[in-house]
SEDRENVEX-339609 format. One record per residue (C-alpha): x, y negated, z negated. Coordinates in steps of 0.5 Angstrom, whole numbers. Each point is the difference from the previous one (the first is absolute). Layout:
% residues N
+-------+-------+-------+
:    c1 :    c2 :    c3 :
+-------+-------+-------+
:     X :     Y :     Z :
...
+-------+-------+-------+
END
This chain:
% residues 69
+-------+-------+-------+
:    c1 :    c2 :    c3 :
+-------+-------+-------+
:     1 :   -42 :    19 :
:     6 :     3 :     5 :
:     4 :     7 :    -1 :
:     5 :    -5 :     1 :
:    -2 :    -6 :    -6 :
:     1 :     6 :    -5 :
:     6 :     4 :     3 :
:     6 :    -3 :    -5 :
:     6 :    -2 :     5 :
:     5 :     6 :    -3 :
:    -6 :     5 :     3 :
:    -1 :    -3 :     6 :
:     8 :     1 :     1 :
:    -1 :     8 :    -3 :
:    -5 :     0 :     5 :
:     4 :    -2 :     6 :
:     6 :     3 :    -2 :
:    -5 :     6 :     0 :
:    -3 :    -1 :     8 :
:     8 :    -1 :     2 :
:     2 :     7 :    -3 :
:    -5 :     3 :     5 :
:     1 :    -3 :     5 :
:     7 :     2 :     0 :
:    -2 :     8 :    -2 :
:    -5 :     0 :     6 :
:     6 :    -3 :     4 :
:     6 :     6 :    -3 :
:    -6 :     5 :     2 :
:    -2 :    -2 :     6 :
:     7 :    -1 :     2 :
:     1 :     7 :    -5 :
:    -5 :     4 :     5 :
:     1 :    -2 :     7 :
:     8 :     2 :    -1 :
:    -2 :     6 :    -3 :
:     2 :     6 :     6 :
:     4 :    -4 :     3 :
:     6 :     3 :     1 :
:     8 :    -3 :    -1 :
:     3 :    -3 :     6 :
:     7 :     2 :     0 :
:     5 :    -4 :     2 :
:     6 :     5 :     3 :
:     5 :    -6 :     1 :
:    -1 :    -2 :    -8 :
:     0 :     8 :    -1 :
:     8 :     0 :     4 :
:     2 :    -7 :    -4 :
:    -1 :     4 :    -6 :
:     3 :     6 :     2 :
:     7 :    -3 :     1 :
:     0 :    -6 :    -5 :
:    -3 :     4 :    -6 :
:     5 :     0 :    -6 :
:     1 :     7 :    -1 :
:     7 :    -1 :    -4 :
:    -5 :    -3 :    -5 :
:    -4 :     8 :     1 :
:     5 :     4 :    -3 :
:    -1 :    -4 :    -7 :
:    -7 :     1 :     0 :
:     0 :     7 :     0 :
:     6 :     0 :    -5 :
:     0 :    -6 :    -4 :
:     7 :    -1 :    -4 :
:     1 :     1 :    -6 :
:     2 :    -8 :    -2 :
:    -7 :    -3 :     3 :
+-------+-------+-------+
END
């Protein structure tokens, strides 16, 4: 006999599904470790359109929210 004629077909899922879930968690943590240190690339153009299209009318109700909200 086989591993695979006493396996039932719902194991053979769980066993499946199980491989699948690593081999994703090793890719997130391949991809987790070689990231790691690298620092931000900043996008100076992106920083300046944000700058001068932020809602900042929208700042003073944060800070003091109105009473009826």
């Amino acid at each position: 006999m086989t591993f695979f004629q006493n396996v039932s077909y719902v194991d053979l899922a769980i066993i499946v599904a199980m491989v699948a879930a690593t081999l994703v968690s090793l890719a997130v943590l391949r991809n987790v470790l070689k990231t790691k240190g690298r620092d931000f690339n900043d996008d100076s153009a992106l920083a300046e359109r944000f700058r001068r299209d932020a809602p900042y009318e929208l700042l003073q109700e944060v800070l003091r929210p109105s009473a009826h909200t």
